[in-house]
C-alpha positions as CSV (number, residue, x, y, z in Angstrom):
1,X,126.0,70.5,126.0
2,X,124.3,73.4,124.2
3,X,127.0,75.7,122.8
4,X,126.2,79.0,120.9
5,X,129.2,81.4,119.9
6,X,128.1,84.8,118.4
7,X,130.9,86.4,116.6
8,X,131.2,89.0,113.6
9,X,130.8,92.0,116.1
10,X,133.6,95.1,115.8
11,X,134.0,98.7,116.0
12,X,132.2,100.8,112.9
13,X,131.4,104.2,112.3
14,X,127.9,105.4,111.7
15,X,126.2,104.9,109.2
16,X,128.5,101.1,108.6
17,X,127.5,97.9,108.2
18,X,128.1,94.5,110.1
19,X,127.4,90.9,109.6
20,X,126.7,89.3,112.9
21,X,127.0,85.3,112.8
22,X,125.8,82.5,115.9
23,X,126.8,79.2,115.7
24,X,124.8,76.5,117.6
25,X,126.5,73.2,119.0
26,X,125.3,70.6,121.1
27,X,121.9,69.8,119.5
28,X,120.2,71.2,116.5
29,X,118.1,74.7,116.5
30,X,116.0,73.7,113.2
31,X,112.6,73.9,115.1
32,X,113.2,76.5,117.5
33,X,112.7,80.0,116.7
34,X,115.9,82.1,117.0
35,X,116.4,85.1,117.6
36,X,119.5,88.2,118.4
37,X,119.2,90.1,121.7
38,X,121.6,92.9,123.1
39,X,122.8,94.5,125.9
40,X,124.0,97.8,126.2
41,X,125.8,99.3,129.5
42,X,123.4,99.8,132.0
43,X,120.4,98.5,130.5
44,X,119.1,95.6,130.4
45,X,118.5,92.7,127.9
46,X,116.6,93.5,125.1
47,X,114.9,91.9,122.1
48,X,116.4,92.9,118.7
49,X,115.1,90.2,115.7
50,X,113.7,87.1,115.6
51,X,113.1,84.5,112.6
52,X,110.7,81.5,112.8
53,X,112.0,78.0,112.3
54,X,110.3,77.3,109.2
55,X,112.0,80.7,107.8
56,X,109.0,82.3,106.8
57,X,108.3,84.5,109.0
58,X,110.5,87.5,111.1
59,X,110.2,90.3,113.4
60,X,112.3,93.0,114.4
61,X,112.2,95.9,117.2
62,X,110.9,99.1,116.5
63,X,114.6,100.7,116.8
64,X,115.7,98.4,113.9
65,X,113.1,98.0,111.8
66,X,114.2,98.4,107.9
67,X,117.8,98.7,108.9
68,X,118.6,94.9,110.6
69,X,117.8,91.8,108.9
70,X,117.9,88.3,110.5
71,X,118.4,85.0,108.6
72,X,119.1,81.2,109.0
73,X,120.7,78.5,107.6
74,X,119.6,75.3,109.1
75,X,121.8,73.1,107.7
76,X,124.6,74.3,109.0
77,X,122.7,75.7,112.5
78,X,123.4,79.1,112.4
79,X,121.5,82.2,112.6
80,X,122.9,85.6,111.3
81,X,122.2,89.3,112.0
82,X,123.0,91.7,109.1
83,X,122.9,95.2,110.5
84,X,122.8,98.5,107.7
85,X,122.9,101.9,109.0
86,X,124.3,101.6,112.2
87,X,123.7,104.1,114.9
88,X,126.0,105.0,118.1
89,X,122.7,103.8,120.0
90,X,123.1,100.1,118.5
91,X,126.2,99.7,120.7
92,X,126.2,96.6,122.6
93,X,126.5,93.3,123.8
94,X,125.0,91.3,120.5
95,X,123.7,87.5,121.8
96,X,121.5,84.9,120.5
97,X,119.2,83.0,121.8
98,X,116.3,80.4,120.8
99,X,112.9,82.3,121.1
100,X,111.6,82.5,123.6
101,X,115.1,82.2,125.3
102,X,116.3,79.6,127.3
103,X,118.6,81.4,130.3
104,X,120.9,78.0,130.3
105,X,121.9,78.9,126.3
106,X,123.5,82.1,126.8
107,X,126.7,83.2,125.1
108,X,129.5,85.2,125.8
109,X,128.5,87.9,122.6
110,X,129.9,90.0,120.6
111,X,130.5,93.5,121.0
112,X,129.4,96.0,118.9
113,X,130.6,99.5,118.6
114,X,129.5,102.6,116.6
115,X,131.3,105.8,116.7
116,X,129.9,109.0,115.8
């Protein structure tokens, strides 16, 4: 059974920094690309950053570009999200997901908060 728990998320002013973090159980990720999502109230999903298997290649929205960075560690199957800068406007629902996602491997998330 595919398992992936997001965690790291919190509440930070603007301007803050968090480190997100997904772990991946139930069979390994190591050549799938990976990649964060969020959801904010009201909105729908959307694409935030994603990171090729092989590690050399990433891409990020246009929102987060030069402020978010993605990364992996295969070994241990995780994929992280390290996010400068924060704006009120990243708040959301933070998942991960292989790329393109599979519906069946969603998370629960982690919430992240910026106050103004």
């Amino acid at each position: 059974q595919v398992q992936l728990v997001e965690s790291g998320g919190g509440l930070v002013q603007a301007g803050g920094s968090l480190r997100l973090s997904c772990a991946a159980s139930g069979r390994t990720f190591m050549n799938y690309a990976m990649g964060w999502f969020r959801q904010a109230p009201g909105k729908e999903r959307e694409f935030v950053a994603a990171i090729s298997w092989s590690v050399g290649s990433t891409s990020y929205a246009d929102s987060v570009k030069d402020r978010f960075t993605i990364s992996r560690d295969n070994a241990k199957n995780s994929v992280y999200l390290q996010m400068n800068n924060l704006k009120p406007e990243d708040t959301a629902v933070y998942y991960c997901n292989k790329v393109p996602p599979n519906n069946g491997y969603w998370g629960r998330g982690t919430q992240v908060t910026v106050s103004s």
